[in-house]
Backbone as JSON, one array per atom type, in Angstrom:
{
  "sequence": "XXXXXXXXXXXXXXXXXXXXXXXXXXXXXXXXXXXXXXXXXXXXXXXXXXXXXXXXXXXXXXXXXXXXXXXXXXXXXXXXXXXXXX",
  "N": [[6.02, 13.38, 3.69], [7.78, 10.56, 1.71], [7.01, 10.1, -0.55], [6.35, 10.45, -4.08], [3.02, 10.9, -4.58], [1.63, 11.29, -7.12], [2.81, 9.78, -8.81], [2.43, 7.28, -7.94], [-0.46, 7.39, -8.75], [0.16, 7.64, -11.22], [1.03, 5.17, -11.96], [-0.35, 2.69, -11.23], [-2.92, 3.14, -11.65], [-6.1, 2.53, -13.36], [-7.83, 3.81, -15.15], [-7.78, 6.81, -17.05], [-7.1, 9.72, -14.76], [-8.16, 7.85, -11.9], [-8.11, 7.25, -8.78], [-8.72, 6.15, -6.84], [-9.4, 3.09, -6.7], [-8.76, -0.4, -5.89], [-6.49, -1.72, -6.65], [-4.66, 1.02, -6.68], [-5.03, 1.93, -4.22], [-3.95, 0.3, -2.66], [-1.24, 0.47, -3.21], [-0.53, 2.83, -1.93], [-1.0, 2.64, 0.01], [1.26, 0.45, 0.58], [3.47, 1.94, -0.15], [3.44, 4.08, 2.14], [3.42, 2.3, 4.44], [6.0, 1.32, 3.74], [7.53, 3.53, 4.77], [6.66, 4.64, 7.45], [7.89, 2.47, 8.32], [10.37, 2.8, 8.28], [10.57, 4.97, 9.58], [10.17, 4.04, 11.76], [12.63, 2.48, 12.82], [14.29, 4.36, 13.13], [12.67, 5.75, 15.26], [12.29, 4.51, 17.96], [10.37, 4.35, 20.5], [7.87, 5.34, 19.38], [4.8, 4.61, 19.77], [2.15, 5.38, 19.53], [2.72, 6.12, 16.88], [2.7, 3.87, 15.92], [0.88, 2.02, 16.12], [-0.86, 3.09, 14.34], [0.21, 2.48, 12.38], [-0.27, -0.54, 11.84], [-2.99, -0.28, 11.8], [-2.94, 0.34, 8.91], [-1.72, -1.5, 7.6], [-3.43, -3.78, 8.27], [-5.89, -2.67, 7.16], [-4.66, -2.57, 4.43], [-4.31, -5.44, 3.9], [-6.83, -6.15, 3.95], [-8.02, -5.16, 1.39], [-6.3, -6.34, -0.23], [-7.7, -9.13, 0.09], [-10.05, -8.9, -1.12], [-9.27, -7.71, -3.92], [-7.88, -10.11, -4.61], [-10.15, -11.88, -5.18], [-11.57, -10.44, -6.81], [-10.09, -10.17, -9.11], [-7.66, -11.69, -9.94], [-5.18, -12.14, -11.62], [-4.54, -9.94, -11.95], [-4.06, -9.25, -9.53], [-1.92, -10.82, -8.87], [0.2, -9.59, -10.52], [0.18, -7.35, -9.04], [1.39, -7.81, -6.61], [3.5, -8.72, -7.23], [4.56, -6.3, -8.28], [5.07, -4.76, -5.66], [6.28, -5.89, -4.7], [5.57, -7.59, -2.35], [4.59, -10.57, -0.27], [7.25, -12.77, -0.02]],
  "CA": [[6.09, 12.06, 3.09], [9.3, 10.28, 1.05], [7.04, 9.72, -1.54], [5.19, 11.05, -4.83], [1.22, 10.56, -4.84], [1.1, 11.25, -8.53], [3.99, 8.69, -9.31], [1.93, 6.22, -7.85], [-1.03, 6.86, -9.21], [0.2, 7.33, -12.7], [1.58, 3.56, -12.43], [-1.47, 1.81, -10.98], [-4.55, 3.71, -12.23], [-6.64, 1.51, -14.2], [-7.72, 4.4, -16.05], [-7.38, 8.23, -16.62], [-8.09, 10.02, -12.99], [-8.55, 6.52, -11.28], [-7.19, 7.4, -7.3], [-9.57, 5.37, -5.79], [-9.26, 1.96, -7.24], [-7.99, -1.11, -5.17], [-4.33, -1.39, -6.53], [-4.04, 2.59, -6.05], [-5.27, 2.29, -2.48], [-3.24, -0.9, -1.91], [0.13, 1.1, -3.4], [-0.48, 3.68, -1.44], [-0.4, 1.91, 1.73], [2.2, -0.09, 1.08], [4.26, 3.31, 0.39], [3.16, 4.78, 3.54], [3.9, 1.33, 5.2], [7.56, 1.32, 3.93], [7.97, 5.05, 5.21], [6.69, 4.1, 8.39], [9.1, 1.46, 8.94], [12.15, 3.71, 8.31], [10.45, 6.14, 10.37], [10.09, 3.01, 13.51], [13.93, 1.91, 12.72], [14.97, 5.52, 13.86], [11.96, 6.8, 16.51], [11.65, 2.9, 18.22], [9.67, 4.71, 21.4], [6.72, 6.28, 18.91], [3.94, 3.46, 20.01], [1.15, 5.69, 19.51], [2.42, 6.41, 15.57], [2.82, 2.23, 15.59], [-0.68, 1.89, 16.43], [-1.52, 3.67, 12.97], [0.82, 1.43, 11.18], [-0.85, -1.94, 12.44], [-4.15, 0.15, 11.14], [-2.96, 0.27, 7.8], [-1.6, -3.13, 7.26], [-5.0, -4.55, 8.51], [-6.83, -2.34, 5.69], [-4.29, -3.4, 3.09], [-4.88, -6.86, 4.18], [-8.16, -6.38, 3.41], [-7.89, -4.1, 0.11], [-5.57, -7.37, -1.25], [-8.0, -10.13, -0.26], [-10.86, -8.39, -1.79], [-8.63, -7.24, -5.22], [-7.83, -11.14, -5.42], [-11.55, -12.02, -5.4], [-12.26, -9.83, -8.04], [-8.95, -9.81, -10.23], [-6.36, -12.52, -9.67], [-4.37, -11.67, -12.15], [-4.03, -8.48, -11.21], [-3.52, -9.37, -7.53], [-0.23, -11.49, -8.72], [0.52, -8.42, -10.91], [0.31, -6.33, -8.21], [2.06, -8.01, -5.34], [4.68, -8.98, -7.5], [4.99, -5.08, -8.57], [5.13, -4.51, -5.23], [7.34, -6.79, -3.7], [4.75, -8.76, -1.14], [4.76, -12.27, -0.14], [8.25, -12.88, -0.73]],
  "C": [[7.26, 12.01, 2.11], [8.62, 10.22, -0.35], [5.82, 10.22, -2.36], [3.92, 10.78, -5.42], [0.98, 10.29, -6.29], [1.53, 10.15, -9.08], [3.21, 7.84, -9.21], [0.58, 6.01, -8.61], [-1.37, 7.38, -10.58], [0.3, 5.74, -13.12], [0.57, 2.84, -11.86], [-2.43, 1.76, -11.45], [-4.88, 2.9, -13.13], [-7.18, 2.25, -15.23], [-7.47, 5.89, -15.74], [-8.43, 8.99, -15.04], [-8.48, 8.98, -12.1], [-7.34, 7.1, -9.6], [-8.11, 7.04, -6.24], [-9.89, 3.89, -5.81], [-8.65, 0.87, -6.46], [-6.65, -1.49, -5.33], [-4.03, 0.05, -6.23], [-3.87, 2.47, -5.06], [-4.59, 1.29, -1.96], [-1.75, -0.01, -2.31], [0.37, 1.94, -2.64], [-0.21, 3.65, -0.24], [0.78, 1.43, 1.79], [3.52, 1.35, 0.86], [4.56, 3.71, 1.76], [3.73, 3.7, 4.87], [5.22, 1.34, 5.27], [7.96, 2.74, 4.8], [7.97, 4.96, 6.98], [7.74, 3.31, 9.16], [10.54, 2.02, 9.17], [11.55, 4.58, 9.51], [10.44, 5.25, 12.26], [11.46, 2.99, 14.04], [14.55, 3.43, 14.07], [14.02, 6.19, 15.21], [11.51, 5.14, 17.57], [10.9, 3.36, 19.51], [8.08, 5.43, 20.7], [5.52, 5.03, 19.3], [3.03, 4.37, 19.8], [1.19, 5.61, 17.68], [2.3, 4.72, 14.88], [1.46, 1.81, 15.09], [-1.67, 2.1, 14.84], [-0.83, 2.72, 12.19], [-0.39, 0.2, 11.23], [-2.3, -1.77, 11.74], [-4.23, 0.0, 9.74], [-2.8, -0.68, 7.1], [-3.18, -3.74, 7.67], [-5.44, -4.34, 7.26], [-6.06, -2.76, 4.57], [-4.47, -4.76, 3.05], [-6.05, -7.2, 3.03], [-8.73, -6.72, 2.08], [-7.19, -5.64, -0.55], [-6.7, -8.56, -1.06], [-9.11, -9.81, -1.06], [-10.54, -8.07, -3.66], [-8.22, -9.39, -5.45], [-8.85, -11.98, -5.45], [-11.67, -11.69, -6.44], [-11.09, -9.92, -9.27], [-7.63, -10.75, -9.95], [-5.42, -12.66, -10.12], [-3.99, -10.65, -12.31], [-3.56, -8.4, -10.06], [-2.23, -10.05, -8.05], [0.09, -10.46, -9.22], [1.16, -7.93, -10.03], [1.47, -6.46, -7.14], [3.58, -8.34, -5.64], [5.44, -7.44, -7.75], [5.76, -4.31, -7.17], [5.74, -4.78, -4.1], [6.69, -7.5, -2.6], [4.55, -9.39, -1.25], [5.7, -12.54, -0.69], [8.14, -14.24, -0.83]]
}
């Protein structure tokens, strides 16, 4: 992976040890999502590793409509932190 677990969830965690929280688990995807995408740009025949992408966007889907249920000012927070819904 391009990118550091802790990094992320020093800057999301809602409190100390928090790596299970719905902005963690939504940062985390969208990480893994950008990585993905670089990794499509250059392998454009991987359709089985696609398959897992498409998996993860669903669950972040989810993970965001659920986090702006419960926290809506945290969900703009977030998406703005995170660059989604341009």
């Amino acid at each position: 992976m391009s990118f550091d677990k802790q990094v992320v969830f020093q800057k999301y965690q809602q409190a100390e040890g928090d790596t299970g929280s719905a902005p963690v688990q939504i940062a985390l995807l969208t990480e893994r999502i950008n990585y993905l995408n670089d990794h499509f740009r250059a392998h454009k025949k991987d359709h089985h590793g696609r398959q897992g992408l498409l998996a993860m966007v669903s669950r972040r889907r989810r993970l965001l409509s659920y986090f702006k249920r419960k926290d809506l000012a945290g969900y703009r927070k977030l998406i703005e932190d995170l660059g989604l819904r341009h």
